[in-house]
VOSEDREN-207601 format. One record per residue (C-alpha): residue number from 0; residue in one letter; chain; x negated, z, y. Coordinates in Angstrom, 3 decimals, padded with zeros to 6 digits. Each point is the difference from the previous one (the first is absolute). Last residue first. Layout:
# VOSEDREN-207601
<NUM; "A"; "A"; <X; Z; Y>>,
...
# end
This chain:
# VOSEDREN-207601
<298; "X"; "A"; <031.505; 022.239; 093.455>>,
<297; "X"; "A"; <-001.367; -000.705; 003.501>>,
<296; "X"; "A"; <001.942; -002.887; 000.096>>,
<295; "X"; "A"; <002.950; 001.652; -001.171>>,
<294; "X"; "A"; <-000.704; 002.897; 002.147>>,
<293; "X"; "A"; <000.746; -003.113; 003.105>>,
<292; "X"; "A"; <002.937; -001.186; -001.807>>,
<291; "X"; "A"; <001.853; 003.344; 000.645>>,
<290; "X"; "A"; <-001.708; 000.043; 003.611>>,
<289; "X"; "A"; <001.929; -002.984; 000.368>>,
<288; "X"; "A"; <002.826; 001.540; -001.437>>,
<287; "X"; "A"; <-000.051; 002.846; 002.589>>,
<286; "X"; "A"; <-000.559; -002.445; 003.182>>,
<285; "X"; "A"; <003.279; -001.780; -000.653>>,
<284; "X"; "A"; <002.049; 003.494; -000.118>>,
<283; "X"; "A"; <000.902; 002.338; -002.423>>,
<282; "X"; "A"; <003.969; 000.483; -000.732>>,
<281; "X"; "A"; <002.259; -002.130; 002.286>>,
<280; "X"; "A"; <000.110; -000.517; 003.753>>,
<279; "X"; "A"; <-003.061; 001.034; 001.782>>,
<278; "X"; "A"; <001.096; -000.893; 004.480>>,
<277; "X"; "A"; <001.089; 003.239; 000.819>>,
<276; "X"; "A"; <001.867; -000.100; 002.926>>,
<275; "X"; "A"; <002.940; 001.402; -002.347>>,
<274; "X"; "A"; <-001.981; 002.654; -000.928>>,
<273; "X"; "A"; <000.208; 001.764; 003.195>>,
<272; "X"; "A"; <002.740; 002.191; -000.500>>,
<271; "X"; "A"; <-001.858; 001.832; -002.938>>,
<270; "X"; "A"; <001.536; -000.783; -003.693>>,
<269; "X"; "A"; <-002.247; -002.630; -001.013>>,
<268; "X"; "A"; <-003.580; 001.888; 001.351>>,
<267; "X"; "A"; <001.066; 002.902; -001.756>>,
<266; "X"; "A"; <000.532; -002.406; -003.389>>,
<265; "X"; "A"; <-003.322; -001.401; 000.411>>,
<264; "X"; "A"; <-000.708; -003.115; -001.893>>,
<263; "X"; "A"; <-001.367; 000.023; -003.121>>,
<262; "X"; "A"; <-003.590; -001.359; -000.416>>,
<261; "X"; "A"; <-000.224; -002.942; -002.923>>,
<260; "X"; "A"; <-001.650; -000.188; -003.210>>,
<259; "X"; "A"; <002.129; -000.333; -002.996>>,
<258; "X"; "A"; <-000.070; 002.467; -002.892>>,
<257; "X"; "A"; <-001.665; -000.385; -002.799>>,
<256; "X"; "A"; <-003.183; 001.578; 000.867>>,
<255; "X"; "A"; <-003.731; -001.376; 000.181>>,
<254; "X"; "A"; <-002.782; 000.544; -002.634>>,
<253; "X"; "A"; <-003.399; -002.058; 000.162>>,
<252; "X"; "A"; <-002.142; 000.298; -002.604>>,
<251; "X"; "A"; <-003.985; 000.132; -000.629>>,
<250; "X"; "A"; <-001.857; 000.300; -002.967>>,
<249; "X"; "A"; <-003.655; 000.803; 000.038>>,
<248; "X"; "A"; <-002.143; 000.178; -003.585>>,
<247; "X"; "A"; <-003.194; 001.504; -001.019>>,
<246; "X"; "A"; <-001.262; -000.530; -003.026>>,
<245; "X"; "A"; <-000.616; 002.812; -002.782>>,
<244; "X"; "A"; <000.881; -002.114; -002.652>>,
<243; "X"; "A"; <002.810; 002.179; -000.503>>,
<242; "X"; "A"; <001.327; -001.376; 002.899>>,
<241; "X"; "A"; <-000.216; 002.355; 003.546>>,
<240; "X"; "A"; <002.392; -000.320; 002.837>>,
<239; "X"; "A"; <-000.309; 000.003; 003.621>>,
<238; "X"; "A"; <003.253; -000.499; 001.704>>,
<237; "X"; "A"; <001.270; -000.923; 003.246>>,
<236; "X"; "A"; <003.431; 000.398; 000.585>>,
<235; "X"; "A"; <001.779; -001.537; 003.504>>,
<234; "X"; "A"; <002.923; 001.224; 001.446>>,
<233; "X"; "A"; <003.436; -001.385; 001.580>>,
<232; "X"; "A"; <002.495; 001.009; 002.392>>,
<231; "X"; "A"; <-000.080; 003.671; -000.439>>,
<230; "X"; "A"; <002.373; 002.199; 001.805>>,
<229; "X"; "A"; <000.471; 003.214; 000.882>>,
<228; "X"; "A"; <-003.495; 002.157; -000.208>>,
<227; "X"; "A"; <-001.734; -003.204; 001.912>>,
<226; "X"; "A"; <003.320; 000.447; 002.782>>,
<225; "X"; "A"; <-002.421; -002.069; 002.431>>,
<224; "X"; "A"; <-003.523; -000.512; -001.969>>,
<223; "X"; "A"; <-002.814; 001.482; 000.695>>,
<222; "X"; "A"; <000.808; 003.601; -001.539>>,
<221; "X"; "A"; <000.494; -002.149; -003.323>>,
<220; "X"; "A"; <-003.957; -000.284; -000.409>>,
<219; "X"; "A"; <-001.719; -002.445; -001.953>>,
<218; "X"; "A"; <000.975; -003.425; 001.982>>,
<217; "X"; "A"; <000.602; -003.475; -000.616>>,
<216; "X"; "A"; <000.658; -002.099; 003.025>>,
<215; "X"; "A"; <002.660; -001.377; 002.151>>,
<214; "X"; "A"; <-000.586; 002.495; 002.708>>,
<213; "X"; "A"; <004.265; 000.571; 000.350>>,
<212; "X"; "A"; <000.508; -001.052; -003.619>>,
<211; "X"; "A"; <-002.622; 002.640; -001.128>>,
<210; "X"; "A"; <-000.064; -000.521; -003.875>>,
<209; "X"; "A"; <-001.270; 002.738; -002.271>>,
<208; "X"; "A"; <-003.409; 000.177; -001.736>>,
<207; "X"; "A"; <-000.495; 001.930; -002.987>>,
<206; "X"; "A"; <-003.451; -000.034; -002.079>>,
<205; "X"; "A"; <-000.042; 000.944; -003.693>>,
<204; "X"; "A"; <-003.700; 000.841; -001.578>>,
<203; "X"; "A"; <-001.685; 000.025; -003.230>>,
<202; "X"; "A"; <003.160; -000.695; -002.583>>,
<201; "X"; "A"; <-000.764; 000.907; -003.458>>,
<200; "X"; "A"; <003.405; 000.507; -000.562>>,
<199; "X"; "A"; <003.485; -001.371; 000.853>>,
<198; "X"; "A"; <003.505; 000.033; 000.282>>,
<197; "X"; "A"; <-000.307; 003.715; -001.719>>,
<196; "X"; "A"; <003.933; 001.409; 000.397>>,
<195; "X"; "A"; <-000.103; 003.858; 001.054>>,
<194; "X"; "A"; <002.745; 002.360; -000.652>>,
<193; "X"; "A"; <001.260; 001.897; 002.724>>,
<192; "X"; "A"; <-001.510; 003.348; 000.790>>,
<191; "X"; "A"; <-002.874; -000.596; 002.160>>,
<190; "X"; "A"; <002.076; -001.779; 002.125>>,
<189; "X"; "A"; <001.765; 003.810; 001.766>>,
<188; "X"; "A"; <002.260; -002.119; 001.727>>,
<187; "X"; "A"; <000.393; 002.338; 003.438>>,
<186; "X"; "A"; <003.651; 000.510; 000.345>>,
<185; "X"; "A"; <001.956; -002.257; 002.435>>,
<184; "X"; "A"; <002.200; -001.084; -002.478>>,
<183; "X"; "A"; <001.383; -003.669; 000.243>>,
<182; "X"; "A"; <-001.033; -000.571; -003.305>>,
<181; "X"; "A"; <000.656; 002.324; -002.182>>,
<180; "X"; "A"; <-001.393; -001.511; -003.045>>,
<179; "X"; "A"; <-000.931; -003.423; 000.065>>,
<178; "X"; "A"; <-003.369; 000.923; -000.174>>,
<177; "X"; "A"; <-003.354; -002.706; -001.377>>,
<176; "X"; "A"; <-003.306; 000.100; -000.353>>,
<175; "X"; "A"; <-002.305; -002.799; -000.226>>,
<174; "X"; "A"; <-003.874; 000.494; -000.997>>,
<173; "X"; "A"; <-002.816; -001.691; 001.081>>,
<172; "X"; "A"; <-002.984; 001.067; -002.790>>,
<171; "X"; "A"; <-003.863; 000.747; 001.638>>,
<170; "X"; "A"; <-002.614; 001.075; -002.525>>,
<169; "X"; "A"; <-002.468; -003.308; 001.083>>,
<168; "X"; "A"; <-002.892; 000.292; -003.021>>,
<167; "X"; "A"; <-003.118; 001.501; 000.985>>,
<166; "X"; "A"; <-002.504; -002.595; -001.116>>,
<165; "X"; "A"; <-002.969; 000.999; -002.502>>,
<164; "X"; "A"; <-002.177; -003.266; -000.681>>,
<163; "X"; "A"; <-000.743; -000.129; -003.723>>,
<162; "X"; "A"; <001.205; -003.738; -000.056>>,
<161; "X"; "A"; <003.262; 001.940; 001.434>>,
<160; "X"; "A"; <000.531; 003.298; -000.950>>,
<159; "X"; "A"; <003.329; 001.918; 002.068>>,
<158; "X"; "A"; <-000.132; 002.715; 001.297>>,
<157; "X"; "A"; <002.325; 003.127; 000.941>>,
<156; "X"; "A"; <002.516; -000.949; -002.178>>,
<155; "X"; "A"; <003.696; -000.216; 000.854>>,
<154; "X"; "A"; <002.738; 002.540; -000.852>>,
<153; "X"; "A"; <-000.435; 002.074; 003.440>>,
<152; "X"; "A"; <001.670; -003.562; 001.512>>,
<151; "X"; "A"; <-000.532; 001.077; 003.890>>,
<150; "X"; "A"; <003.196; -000.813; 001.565>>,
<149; "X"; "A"; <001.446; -002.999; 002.906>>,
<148; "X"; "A"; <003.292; 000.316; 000.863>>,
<147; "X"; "A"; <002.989; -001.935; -000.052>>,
<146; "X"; "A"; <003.387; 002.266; 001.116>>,
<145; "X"; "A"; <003.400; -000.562; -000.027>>,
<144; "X"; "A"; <002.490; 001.415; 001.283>>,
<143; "X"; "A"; <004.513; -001.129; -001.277>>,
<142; "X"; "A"; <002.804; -001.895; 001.106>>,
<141; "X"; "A"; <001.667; -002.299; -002.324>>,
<140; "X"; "A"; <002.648; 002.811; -000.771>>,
<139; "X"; "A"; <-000.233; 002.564; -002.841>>,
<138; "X"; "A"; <003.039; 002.205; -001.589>>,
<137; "X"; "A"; <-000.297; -001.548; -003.635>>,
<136; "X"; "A"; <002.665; -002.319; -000.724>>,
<135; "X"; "A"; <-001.390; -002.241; -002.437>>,
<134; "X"; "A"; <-003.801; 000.972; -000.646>>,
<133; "X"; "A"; <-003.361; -001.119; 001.067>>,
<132; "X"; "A"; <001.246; -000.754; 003.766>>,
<131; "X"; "A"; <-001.897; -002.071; 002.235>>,
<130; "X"; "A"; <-002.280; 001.208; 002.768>>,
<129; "X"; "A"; <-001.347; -002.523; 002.426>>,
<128; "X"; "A"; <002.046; 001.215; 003.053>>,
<127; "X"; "A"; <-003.659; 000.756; 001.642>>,
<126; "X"; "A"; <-001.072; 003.003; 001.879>>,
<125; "X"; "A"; <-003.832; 000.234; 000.420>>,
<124; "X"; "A"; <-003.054; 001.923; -001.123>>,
<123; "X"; "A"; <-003.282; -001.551; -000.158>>,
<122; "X"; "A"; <-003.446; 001.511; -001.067>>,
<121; "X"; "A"; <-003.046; -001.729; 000.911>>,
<120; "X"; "A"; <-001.425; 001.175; 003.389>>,
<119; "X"; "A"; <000.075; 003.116; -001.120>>,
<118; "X"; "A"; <003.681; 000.290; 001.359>>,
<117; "X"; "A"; <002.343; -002.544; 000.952>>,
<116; "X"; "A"; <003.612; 001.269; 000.249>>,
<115; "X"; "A"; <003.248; -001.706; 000.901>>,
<114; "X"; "A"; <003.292; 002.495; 002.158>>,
<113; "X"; "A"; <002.936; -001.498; -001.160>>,
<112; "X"; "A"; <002.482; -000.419; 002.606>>,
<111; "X"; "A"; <003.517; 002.097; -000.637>>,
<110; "X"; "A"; <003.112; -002.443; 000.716>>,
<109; "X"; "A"; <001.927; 000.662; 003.182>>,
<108; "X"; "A"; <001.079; -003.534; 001.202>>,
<107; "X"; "A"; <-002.879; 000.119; 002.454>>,
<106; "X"; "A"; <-002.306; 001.409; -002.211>>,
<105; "X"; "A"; <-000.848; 003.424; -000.641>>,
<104; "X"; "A"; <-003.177; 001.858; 000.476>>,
<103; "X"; "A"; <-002.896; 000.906; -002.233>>,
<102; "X"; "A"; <000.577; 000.637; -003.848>>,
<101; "X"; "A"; <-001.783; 000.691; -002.942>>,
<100; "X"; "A"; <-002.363; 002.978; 001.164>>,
<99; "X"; "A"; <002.370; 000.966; 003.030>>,
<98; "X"; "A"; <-000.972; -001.026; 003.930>>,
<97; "X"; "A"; <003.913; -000.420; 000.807>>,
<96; "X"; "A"; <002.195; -000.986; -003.064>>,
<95; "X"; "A"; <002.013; 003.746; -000.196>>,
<94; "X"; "A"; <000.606; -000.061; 004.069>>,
<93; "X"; "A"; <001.149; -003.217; 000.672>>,
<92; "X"; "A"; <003.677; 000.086; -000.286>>,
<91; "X"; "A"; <000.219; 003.627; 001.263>>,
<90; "X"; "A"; <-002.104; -001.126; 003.197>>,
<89; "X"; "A"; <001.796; -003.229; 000.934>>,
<88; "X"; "A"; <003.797; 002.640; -000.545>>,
<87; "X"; "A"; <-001.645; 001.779; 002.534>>,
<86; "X"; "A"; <-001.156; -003.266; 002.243>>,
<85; "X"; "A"; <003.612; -000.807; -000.637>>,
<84; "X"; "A"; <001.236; 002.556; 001.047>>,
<83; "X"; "A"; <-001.715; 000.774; 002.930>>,
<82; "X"; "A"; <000.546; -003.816; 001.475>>,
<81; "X"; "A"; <-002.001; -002.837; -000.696>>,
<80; "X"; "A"; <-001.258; -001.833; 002.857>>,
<79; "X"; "A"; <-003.491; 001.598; -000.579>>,
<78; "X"; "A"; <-000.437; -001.977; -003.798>>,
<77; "X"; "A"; <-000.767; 001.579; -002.501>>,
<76; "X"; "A"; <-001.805; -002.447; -002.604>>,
<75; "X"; "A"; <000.998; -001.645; -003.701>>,
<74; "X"; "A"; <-002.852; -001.923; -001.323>>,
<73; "X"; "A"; <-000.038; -003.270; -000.629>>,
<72; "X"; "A"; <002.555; -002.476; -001.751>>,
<71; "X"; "A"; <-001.226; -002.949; -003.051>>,
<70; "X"; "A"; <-002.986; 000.843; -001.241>>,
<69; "X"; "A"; <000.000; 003.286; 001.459>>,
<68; "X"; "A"; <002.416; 001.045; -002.556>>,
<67; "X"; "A"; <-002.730; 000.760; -002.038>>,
<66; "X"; "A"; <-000.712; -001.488; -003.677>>,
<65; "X"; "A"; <-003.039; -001.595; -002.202>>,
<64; "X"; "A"; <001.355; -002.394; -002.651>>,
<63; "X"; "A"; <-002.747; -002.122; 000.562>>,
<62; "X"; "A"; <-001.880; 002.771; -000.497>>,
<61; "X"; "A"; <001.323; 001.369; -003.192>>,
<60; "X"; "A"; <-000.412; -003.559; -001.797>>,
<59; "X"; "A"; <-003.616; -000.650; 001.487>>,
<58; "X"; "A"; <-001.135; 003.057; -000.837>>,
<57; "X"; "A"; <000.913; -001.187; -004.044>>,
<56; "X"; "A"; <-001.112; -002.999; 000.368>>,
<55; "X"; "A"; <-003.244; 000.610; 001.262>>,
<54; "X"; "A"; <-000.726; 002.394; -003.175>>,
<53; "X"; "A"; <001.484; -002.420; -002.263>>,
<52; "X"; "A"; <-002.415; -002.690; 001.351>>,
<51; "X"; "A"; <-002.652; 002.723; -000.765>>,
<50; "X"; "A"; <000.775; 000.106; -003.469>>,
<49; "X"; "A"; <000.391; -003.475; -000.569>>,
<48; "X"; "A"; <-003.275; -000.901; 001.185>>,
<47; "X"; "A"; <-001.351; 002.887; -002.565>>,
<46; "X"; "A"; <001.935; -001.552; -002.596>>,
<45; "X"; "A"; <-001.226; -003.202; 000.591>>,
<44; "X"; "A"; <-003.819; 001.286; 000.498>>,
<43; "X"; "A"; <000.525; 001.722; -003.396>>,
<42; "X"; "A"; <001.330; -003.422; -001.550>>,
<41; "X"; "A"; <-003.018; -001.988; 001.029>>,
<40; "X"; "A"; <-002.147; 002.173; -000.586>>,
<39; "X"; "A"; <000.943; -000.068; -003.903>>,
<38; "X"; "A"; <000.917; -003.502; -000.246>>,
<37; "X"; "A"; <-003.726; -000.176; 001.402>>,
<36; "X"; "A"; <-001.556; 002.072; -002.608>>,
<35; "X"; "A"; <001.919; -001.898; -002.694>>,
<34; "X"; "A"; <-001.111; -003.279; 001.044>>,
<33; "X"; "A"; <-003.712; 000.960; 000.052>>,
<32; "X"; "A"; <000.669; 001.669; -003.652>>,
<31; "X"; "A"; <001.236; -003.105; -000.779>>,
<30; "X"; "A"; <-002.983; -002.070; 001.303>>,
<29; "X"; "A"; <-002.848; 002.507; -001.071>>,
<28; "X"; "A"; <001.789; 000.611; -003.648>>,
<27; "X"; "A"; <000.004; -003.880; -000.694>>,
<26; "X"; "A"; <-003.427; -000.442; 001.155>>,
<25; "X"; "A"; <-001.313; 002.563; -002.240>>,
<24; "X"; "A"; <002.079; -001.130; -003.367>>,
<23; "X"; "A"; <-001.710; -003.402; 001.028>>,
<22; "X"; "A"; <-003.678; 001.439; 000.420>>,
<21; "X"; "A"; <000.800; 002.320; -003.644>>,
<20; "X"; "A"; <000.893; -003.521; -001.816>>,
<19; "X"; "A"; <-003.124; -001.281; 001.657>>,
<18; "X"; "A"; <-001.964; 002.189; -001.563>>,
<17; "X"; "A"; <002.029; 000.699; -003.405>>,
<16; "X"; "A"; <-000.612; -003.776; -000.461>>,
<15; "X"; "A"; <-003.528; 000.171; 000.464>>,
<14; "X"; "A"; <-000.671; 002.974; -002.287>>,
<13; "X"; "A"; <002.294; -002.040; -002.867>>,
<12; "X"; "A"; <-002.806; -003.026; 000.771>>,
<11; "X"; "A"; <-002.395; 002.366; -000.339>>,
<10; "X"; "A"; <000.810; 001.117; -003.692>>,
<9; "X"; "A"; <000.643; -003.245; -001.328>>,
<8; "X"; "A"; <003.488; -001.799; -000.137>>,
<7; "X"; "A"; <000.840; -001.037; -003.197>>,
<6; "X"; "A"; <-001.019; -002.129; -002.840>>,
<5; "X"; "A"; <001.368; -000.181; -003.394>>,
<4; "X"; "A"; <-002.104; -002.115; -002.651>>,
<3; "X"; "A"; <002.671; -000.808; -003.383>>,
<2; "X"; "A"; <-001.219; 001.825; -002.986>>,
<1; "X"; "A"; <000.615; -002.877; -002.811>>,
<0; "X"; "A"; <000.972; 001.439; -003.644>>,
# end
């Protein structure tokens, strides 16, 4: 019986195979783990986007929504024709809303003005109609405070290694807090005590500006502006936040009520003798909505 030859592949040829085999199995891993690492980044950066675009969003809905009867009367005023009684009855009107907490003053058609806070530099309370109810019936209106300040996040870490550089990592969060409770009290609001919602962390700095329609610029102090404490027509956020790459990012957003902008007329001025020489007929004059389109520009 015939042995037939077999021949295979020699010892160095098998080497050379596992060689190049190992080169392709190498490549493959490099490109898909590439891929992977930017599917990763990709989504965190999309979520953190998202995060902060929440954050806007949600200021953006209470301020808009921002209310004072200013918007649309002005403030209610003794006047010297007015006789005893009525400058009594003026007093008794006026009397629980004058230089309170919440409340400063009445308006013309006697509702309570909300009284707006800046403090820090970063926190922002207002009145807004915002509020919607969780549950059917429940004894809440639209009106309720809210606050957005800016607090140390005690939950962060110190530092941060980056290439075996240390970096103190950014331990601000702006929070959002929220009362519809008892609205038009003029008891303190003791803040500390309401729930906190985190809009966002790792936030470095928050700058406020508010806008001065009479100066037609931005400014960081409401004691510039005419009725400041009253009424807001618009502010600017700036925004220093920090990725988890540990880059440095500015966002800036523009916020302006809902409400129309227009000066009401004086209702004193109406209802003396000599307002029939007066030459303004309707509700805000010419020279108001130009100055309208004028902060638009400036917007």
């Amino acid at each position: 019986m015939k042995r037939l030859d077999q021949k295979g592949f020699t010892l160095i040829e098998v080497m050379i195979a596992i060689v190049i085999l190992a080169f392709i199995v190498i490549a493959i891993v490099q490109i898909t783990g590439g891929a992977q690492e930017k599917v990763d980044r990709t989504l965190v950066e999309d979520k953190e986007m998202l995060q902060i675009e929440t954050a806007f969003s949600r200021f953006e809905w209470d301020f808009s929504q921002i209310y004072s009867p200013l918007y649309y009367s002005h403030e209610l005023r003794k006047q010297e024709t007015d006789s005893d009684d009525s400058k009594q009855a003026y007093d008794a009107l006026i009397a629980p809303y004058q230089n309170k907490e919440n409340f400063d003053d009445l308006s013309y058609d006697g509702y309570p003005i909300p009284k707006f806070k800046f403090e820090d530099k970063t926190d922002i309370t207002f009145f807004t109609i915002s509020n919607r109810r969780k549950l059917k019936n429940i004894k809440q209106s639209n009106f309720a405070w809210v606050r957005y300040e800016l607090q140390t996040d005690r939950d962060a870490d110190d530092e941060v290694d980056t290439n075996g550089i240390k970096k103190t990592r950014a331990k601000g969060i702006w929070v959002r807090k929220f009362n519809p409770k008892n609205v038009f009290s003029n008891e303190t609001i003791d803040w500390s005590k309401i729930k906190s919602q985190v809009l966002l962390r790792n936030v470095d700095s928050i700058k406020v500006e508010f806008w001065d329609v009479k100066n037609k610029k931005w400014v960081d102090n409401l004691r510039l502006i005419d009725n400041g404490e009253k009424l807001f027509r618009g502010i600017r956020i700036s925004l220093k936040w920090i990725s988890t790459d540990e880059v440095e990012q500015l966002y800036v957003r523009t916020f302006r009520p809902l409400t129309p902008f227009f000066i009401p007329e004086d209702m004193y001025k109406l209802a003396s003798p000599d307002a029939v020489n007066n030459d303004s007929d309707g509700f805000g004059s010419d020279e108001d909505e130009e100055d309208d389109e004028d902060e638009d520009d400036n917007e």
